[in-house]
C-alpha positions as CSV (number, residue, x, y, z in Angstrom):
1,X,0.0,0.0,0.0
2,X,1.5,3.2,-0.9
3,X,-0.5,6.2,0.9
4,X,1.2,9.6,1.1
5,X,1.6,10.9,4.5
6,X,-0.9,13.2,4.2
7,X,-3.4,11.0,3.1
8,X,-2.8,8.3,5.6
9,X,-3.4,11.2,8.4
10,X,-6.7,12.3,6.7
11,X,-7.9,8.8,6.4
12,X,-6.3,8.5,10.2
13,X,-9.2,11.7,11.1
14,X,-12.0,10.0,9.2
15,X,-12.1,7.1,10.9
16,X,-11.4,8.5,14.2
17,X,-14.4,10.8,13.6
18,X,-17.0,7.9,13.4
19,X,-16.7,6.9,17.0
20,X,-17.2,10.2,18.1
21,X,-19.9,11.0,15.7
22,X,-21.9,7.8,17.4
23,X,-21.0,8.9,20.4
24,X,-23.0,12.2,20.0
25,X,-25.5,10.2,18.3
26,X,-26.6,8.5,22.0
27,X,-25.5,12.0,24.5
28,X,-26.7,14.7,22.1
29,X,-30.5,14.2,22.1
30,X,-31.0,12.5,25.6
31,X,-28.9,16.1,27.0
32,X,-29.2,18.7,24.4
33,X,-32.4,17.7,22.9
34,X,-34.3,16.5,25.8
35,X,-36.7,19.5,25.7
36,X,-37.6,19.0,22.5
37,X,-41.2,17.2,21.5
38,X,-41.3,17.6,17.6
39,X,-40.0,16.1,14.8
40,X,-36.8,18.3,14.2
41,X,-35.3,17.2,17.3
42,X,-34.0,13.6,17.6
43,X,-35.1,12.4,14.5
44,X,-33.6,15.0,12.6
45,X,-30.7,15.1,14.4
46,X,-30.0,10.8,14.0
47,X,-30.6,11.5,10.4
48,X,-28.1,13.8,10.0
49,X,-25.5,12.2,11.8
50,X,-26.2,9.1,9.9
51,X,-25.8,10.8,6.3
52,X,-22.5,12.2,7.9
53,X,-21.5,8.4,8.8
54,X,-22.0,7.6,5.3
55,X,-20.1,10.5,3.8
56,X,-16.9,9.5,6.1
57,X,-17.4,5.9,4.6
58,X,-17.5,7.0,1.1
59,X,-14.5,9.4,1.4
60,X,-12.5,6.8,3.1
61,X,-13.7,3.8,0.7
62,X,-12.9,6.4,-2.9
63,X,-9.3,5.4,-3.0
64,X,-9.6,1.5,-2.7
65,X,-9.7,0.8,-6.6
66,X,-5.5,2.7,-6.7
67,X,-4.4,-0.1,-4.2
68,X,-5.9,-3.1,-6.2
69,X,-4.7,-2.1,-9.1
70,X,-0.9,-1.6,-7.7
71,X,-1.2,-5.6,-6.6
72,X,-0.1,-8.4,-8.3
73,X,-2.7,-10.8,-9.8
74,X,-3.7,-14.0,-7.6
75,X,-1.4,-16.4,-8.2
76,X,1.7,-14.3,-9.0
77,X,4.4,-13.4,-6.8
């Protein structure tokens, strides 16, 4: 696998951010958005978060095609 350094530290914060982004996913609307009784509150909010999970994955997942083409077919060495 040959990432740059910078890419392997962007990937490095992508991933990271998942965690935290499902970790505000559980506090955020049983603290912040306890008070509220319609549908923009914690509905909204775990829709949001989810498209933003998503985005992360695609970012991360748009550069696997380079590293299968730089590897030899099965069989070779």
């Amino acid at each position: 696998m040959h990432l740059t350094d910078q890419r392997k530290s962007s990937l490095t914060w992508l991933i990271a951010s998942v965690p935290v982004i499902m970790l505000a996913m559980f506090v955020v609307p049983y603290t912040l958005l306890r008070e509220v009784d319609a549908w923009y509150g914690s509905a909204l909010f775990w829709t949001v978060m989810t498209v933003a999970v998503i985005a992360v994955n695609v970012m991360v997942s748009a550069g696997w095609d380079d590293e299968y083409e730089t590897q030899p077919e099965r069989g070779q060495l």
